[in-house]
Structures are given as structure tokens and as C-alpha cells.
C-alpha positions as CSV (number, residue, x, y, z in Angstrom):
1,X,-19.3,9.7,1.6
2,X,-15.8,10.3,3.0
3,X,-15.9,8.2,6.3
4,X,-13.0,6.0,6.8
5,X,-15.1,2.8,6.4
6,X,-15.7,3.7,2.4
7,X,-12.2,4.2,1.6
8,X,-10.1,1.0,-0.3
9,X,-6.8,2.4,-0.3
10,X,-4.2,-0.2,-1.4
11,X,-1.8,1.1,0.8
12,X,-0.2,-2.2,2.1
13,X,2.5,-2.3,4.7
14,X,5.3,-3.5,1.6
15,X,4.5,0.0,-0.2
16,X,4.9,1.6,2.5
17,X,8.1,0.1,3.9
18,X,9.9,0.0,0.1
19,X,9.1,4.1,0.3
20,X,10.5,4.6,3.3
21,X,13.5,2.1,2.1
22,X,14.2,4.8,-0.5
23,X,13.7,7.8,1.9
24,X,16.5,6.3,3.7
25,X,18.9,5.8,1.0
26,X,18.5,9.4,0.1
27,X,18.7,10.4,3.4
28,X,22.2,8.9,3.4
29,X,23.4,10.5,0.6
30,X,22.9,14.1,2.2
31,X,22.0,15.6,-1.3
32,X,18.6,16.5,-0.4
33,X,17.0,19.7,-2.2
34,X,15.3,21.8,-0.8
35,X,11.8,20.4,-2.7
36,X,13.0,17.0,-1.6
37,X,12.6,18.3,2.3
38,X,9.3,19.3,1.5
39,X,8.4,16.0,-0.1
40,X,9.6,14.1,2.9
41,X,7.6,16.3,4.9
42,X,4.4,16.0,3.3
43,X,5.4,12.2,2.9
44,X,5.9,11.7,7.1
45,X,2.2,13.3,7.6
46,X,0.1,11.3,5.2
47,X,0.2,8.4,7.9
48,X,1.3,8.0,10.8
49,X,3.1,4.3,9.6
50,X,5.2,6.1,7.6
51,X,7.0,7.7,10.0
52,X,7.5,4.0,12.0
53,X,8.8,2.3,9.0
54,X,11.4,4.8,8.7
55,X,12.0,4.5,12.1
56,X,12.1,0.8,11.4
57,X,14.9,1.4,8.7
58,X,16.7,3.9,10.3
59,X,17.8,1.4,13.6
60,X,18.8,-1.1,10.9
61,X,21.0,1.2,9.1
62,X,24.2,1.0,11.2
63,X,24.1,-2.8,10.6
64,X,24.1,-2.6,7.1
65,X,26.6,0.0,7.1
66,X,28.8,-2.5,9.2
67,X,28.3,-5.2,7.0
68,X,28.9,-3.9,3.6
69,X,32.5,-3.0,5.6
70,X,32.8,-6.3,5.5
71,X,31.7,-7.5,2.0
72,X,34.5,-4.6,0.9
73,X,37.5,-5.7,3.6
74,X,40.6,-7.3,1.9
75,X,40.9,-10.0,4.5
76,X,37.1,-11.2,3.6
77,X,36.9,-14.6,1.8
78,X,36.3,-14.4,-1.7
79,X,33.3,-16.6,-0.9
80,X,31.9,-15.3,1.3
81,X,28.2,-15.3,2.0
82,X,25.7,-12.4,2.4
83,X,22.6,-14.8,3.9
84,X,25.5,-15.0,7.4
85,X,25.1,-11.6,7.5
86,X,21.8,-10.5,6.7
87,X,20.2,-13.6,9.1
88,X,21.0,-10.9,12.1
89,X,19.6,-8.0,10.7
90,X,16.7,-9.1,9.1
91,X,15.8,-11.3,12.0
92,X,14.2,-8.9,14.1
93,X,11.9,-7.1,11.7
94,X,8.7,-7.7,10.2
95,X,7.9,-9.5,6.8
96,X,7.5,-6.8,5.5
97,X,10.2,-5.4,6.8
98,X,12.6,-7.4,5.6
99,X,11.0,-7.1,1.8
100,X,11.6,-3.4,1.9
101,X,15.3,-3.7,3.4
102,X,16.1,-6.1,-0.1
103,X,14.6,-3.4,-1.9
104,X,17.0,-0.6,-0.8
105,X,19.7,-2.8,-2.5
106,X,17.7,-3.1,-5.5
107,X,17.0,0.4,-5.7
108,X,21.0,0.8,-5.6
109,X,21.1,-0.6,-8.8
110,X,18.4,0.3,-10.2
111,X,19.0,3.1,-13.6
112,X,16.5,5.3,-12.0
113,X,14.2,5.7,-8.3
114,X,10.8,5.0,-8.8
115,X,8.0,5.5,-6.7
116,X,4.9,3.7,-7.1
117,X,1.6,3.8,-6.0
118,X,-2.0,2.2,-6.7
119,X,-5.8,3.2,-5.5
120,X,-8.8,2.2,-6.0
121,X,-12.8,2.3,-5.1
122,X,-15.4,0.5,-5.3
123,X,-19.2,1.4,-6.3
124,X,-20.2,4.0,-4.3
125,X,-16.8,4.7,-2.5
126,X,-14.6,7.8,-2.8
127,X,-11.3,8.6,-1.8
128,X,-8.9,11.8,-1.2
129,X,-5.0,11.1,-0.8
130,X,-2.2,13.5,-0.9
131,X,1.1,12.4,-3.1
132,X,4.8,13.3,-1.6
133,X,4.9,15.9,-4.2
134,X,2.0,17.7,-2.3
135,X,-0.6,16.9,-5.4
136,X,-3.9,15.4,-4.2
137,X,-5.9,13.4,-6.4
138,X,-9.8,12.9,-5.3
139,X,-11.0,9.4,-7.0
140,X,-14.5,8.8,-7.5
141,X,-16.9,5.7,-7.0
142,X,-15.4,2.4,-8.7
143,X,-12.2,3.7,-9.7
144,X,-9.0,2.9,-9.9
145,X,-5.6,4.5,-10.6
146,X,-1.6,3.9,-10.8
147,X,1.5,6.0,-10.2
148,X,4.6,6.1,-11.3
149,X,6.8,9.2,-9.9
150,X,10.4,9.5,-11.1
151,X,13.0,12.4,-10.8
152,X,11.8,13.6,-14.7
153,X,7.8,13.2,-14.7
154,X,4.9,12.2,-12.4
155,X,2.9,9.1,-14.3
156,X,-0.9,8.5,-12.8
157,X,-2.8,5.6,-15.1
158,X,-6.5,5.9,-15.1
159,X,-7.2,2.3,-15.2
160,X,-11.3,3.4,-14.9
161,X,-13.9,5.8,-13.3
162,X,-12.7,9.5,-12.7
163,X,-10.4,11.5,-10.5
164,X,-9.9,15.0,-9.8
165,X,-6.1,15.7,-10.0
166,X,-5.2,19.2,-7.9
167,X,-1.5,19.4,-9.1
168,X,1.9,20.6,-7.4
169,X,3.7,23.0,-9.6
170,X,6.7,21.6,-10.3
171,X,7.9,22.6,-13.8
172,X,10.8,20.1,-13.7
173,X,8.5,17.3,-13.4
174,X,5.5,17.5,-15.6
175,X,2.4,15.6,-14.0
176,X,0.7,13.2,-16.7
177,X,-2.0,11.1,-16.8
178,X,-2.6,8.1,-19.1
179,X,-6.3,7.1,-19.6
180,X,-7.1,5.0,-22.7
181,X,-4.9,6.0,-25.2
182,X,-4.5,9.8,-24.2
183,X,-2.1,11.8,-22.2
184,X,-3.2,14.7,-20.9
185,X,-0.3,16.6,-19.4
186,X,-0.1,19.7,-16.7
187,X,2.4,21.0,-14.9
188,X,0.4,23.2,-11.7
189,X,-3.4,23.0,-12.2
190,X,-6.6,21.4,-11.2
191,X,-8.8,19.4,-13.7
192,X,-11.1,16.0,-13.9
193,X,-10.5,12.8,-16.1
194,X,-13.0,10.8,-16.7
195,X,-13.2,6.9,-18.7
196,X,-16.5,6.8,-19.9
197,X,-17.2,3.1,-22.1
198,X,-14.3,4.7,-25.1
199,X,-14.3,7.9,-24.2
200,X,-12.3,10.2,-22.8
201,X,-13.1,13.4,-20.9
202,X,-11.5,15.9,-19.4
203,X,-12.9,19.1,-17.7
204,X,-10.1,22.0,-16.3
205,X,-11.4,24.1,-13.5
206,X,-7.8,25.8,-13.1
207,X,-4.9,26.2,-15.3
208,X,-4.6,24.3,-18.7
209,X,-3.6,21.0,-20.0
210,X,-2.4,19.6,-23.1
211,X,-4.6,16.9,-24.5
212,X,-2.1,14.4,-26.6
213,X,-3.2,10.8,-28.1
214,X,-0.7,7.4,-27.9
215,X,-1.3,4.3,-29.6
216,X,-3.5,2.3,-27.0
217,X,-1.6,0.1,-24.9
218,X,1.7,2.0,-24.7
219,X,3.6,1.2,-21.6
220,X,4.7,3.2,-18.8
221,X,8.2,2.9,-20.0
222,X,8.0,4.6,-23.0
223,X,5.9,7.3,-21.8
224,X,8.0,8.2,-19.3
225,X,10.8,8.4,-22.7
226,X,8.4,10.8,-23.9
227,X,9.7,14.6,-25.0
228,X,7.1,16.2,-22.8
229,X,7.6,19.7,-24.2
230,X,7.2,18.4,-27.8
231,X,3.7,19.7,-29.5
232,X,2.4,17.1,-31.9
233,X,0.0,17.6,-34.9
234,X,-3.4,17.0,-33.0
235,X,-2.6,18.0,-29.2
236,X,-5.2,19.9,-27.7
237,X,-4.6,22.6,-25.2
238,X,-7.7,22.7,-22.4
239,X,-7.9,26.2,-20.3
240,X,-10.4,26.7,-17.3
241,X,-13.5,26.3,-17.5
242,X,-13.3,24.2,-20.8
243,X,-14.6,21.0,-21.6
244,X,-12.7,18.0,-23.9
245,X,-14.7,14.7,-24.9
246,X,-12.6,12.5,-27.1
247,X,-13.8,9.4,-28.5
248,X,-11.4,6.3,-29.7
249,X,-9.3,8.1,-32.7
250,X,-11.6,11.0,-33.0
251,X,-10.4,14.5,-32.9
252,X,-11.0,16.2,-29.7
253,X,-14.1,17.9,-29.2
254,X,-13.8,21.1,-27.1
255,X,-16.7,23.0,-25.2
256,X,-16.8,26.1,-22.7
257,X,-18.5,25.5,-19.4
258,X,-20.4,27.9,-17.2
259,X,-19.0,27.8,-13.9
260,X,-22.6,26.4,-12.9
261,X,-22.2,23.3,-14.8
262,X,-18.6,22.7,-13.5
263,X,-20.4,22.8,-10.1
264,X,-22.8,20.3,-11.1
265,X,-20.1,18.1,-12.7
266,X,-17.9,18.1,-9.6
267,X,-21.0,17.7,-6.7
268,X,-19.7,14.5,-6.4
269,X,-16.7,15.6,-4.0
270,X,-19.4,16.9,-1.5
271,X,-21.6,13.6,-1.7
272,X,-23.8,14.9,-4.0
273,X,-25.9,14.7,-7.6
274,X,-26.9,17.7,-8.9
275,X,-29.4,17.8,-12.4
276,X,-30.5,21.1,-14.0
277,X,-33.2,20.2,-16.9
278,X,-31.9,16.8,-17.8
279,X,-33.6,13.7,-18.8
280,X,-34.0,11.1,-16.4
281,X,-32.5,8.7,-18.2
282,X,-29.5,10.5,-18.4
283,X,-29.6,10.7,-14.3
284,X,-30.6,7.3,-13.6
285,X,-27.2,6.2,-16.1
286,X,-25.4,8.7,-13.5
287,X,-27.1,7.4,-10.3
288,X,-26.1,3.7,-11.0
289,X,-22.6,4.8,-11.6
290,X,-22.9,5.5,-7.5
291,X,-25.1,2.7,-6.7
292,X,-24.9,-1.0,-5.8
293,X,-28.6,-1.3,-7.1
294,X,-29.1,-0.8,-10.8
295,X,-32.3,1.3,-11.5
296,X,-34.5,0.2,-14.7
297,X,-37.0,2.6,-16.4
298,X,-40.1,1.2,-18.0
299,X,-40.8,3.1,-21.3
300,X,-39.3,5.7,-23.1
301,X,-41.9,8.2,-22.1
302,X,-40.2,8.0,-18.8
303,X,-36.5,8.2,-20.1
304,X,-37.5,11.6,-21.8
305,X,-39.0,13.1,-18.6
306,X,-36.9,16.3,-17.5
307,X,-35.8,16.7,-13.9
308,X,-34.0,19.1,-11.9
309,X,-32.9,18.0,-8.5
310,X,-29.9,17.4,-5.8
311,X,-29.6,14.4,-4.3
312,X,-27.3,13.0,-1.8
313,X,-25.0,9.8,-2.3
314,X,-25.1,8.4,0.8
315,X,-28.4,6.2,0.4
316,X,-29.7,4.6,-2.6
317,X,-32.7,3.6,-1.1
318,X,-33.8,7.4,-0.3
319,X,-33.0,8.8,-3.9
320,X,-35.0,6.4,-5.3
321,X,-37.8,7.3,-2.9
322,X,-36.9,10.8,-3.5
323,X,-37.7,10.4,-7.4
324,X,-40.7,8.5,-7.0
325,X,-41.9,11.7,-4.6
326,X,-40.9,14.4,-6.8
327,X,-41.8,12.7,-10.0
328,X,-45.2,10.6,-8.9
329,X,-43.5,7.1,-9.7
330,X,-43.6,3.6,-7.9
331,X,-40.4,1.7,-7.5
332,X,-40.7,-2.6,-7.8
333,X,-38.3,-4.9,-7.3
334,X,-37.0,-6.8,-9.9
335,X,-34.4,-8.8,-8.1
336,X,-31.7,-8.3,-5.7
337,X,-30.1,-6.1,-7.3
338,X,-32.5,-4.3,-10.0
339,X,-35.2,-1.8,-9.3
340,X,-38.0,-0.7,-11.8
341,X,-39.2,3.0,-12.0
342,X,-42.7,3.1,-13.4
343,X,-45.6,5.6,-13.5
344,X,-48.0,5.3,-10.8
């Protein structure tokens, strides 16, 4: 499930170049902490294009440097042009490039550095990616997700589907993730967020979270304003091994898990469905979730049936044929797209 080839990261040469733009900035200021090292670190050995872009930077440096000498000289014009003076610079780099080299100037002015990032999957896709804060998040099939990292918090949007976030410690940061119109908020922990129609669930497997609720549709901006050590009337905290599932402006409802169903819930990182006693309709609603090709059940006789199983995600075509084994059904093919399970 993991193979290069089913992996849509929108990790475009621009977001990569305005990162390493910002790198390069700080670099230059010479204030780096000791956490900041290690980000840079784990930020050079994501990819291997991040270290050329700061490269890239880097040999254009010494030309800015000499220009901004003389943008500040007395004996400069009072009109005098900055396109003379980039046209050399720029010149030589890529599009790209060039984009990111603007940015630095914007990030000079800018209140505060932000660093942004965006990923997403399609049906049946999965993908693992490592943030330069060391936190990993694993997104499942057709998903998709946003970040926002400044010096005070670490932002992720859960725009749909579900991601496991494995988080960094870093109290001085606190590591939150907006999905409908929750926040749930950890600082070094590992637990799953899932959008599912309007609700909301969120299962820890280390650690604990608080579980807070925003007006839906509240920007990034003013979540990032947020008091994150501020308990509200209604936040719910979530420790391992339990369970939250919170529907649109309905009190949390909170379940313990046995480390067996946890197992079963996160399969999915290892390719994989696993169903203990559960009706099928229940799996076939998880198995389209995976699949390009929706599967249809005939009656309702068939959506009570119980099954127990594992499965693998690689092939649609074989679980079906796997069900209609274990379960003595016949598959037909409604269209393209549709398949309908039906006793034999």
C-alpha cells in the first residue's frame, strides 16, 4: 500500500524552495537553538531536494548581501531601482527559484514565520511524511490535510479522511488539529482523527488529548490566537486506549478500547482490514472507503450477516472474491464502477 507510485504528496518545487528560503534567513541570523538544529536536520533528510534548494539559496546569498549594500549606501539615487539589481541574481535560477528568493523578503516583513504545508490521497492511497519538528503524520485513503507551523503552535487542518498523528514533544509548541469544528490538542502523543459524514472521532493509543469545540468555520488565524492552556466548560480530555465520537454540537461521547480493537482500528497502516463479529454491511461501508469500486448488497438479510475476517488493501478484485468464498455469495456487475453482492 506504501509503494512510491500511491503516494500524492503536494510537495511542489515552490514549497520547497520558500522553506529552504526561510532556513536561510535564519541561518543568517546565527540565533539557532538547539531544537532549531535538530529541525534543520530532520528537515535536510526528508528529501533529498531540500538540501539542493538550500544549496540553490545559499550561492545567491552573497549577491543579495551585496545589493542590499547598495539600496543602504548614501551615494545611491533616491530612485533607484531594485528590478537592475535583482535581473542578475535571479537570472540564473529556476522559476521556482526565483519565487522563493521574493519570499525571503516577504518573510522579512512578515509579523511572524510560518511554515506551511498541504497533503493529500486519493481512494485507496496512503501516505507517511515526517514534519521538521520530527512529528510524522500517517494519512489514510482519500484524505487530505493542511499545516500551519509557527514559533507558538503546530496547526494540521483535517480537511477529510483520517490521519494518525505520532507527535514531537515539544511543550512550547502545542500540536493541534482542526477537523470540523473541533480542536483536539496534544503536546507528545500518538492518536487517530478521523471525519466521518459530521462526525468527529478521535482514538489515543499514547498519551492524552484535549478534545475542545469552535464555532465551525473559524480560521486558522484565530486559532492560532487561541490560549491553548485555557480549559473551557465542555473540553474533553482523551487518555490511551480511549475512544471519542462527537457529532455536530453534541457532547463528546467517550469509550474504553481493548487494545485488540485499537489493532483492528489502525490495520490500515499495514495494508490491511481486519473485522471481528461485525455485520457486513458495516465492512462493505469500510471496504468502499478503500476502493475505487463501490460494492452494493442486495437485501437486508445480507447487510445483517456477521463476518470475521482480514483482508488485504492492495486489490479490490480479490476481497470481493475473498467474501463471496468465505461467505457463499456471487458478485455481478452493475456498471463500471458498482458491484452487487448477492446469495448464490
Amino acid at each position: 500500500m506504501k509503494q512510491q507510485d500511491k503516494i500524492v504528496p503536494l510537495r511542489t518545487s515552490y514549497t520547497i524552495d520558500e522553506e529552504a528560503a526561510v532556513w536561510l534567513v535564519r541561518l543568517d541570523n546565527g540565533n539557532l537553538s538547539k531544537q532549531d538544529k535538530n529541525d534543520l536536520k530532520a528537515w535536510l533528510a526528508i528529501d533529498k531536494r531540500h538540501q539542493l534548494a538550500l544549496q540553490a539559496m545559499a550561492d545567491t546569498w552573497d549577491d543579495m548581501d551585496e545589493m542590499l549594500n547598495i539600496v543602504n549606501s548614501e551615494d545611491s539615487s533616491e530612485k533607484l531601482s531594485l528590478l537592475p539589481i535583482l535581473t542578475p541574481i535571479l537570472k540564473p535560477l529556476a522559476v521556482a527559484a526565483s519565487v522563493s528568493f521574493i519570499a525571503v523578503f516577504m518573510w522579512l516583513n512578515s509579523p511572524e514565520q510560518v511554515q506551511r504545508y498541504s497533503y493529500s490521497t486519493a481512494i485507496g492511497q496512503q501516505l507517511d511524511t515526517r514534519f521538521i519538528d520530527g512529528s510524522v503524520i500517517h494519512l489514510n485513503t482519500n484524505s487530505h490535510v493542511e499545516a500551519e507551523f509557527t514559533a507558538g503552535k503546530r496547526i494540521i487542518k483535517l480537511i477529510k479522511g483520517e490521519a494518525l498523528f505520532d507527535v514531537a514533544h515539544d511543550p512550547q509548541r502545542p500540536f493541534i488539529v482542526y477537523a470540523g469544528n473541533r480542536l483536539v490538542q496534544a503536546v507528545g502523543t500518538k492518536f487517530v482523527v478521523q471525519i466521518d459524514s459530521e462526525n468527529i472521532e478521535v482514538t489515543v493509543t499514547e498519551g492524552k488529548v484535549k478534545l475542545s469545540q469552535v464555532n465551525t468555520g473559524t480560521s486558522l488565524d484565530n486559532i492560532r490566537a487561541l490560549d491553548s492552556k485555557m480549559i473551557n466548560k465542555g473540553d474533553v480530555f482523551i487518555a490511551k486506549g480511549e475512544q471519542a465520537v462527537a457529532e455536530q454540537n453534541h457532547a463528546p461521547k467517550l469509550v474504553h478500547l481493548q487494545d485488540s480493537y485499537i489493532q483492528r482500528e489502525l490495520s490500515w497502516l499495514d495494508g490491511k482490514l481486519v473485522f471481528e463479529n461485525e455485520n457486513l454491511a458495516d465492512i462493505v461501508e469500510e471496504i468502499n472507503r478503500y476502493s475505487d469500486i463501490n460494492i452494493l448488497l442486495k437485501d437486508e438479510e445480507l447487510s445483517r450477516l456477521k463476518i470475521s475476517g482480514r483482508f488485504d488493501l492492495d486489490d479490490s478484485r480479490a476481497l470481493i472474491e475473498a467474501i463471496e468464498l468465505a461467505f457463499n455469495l456471487t458478485s455481478q456487475q452493475v456498471d463500471s464502477n458498482s458491484v452487487l453482492l448477492t446469495k448464490k
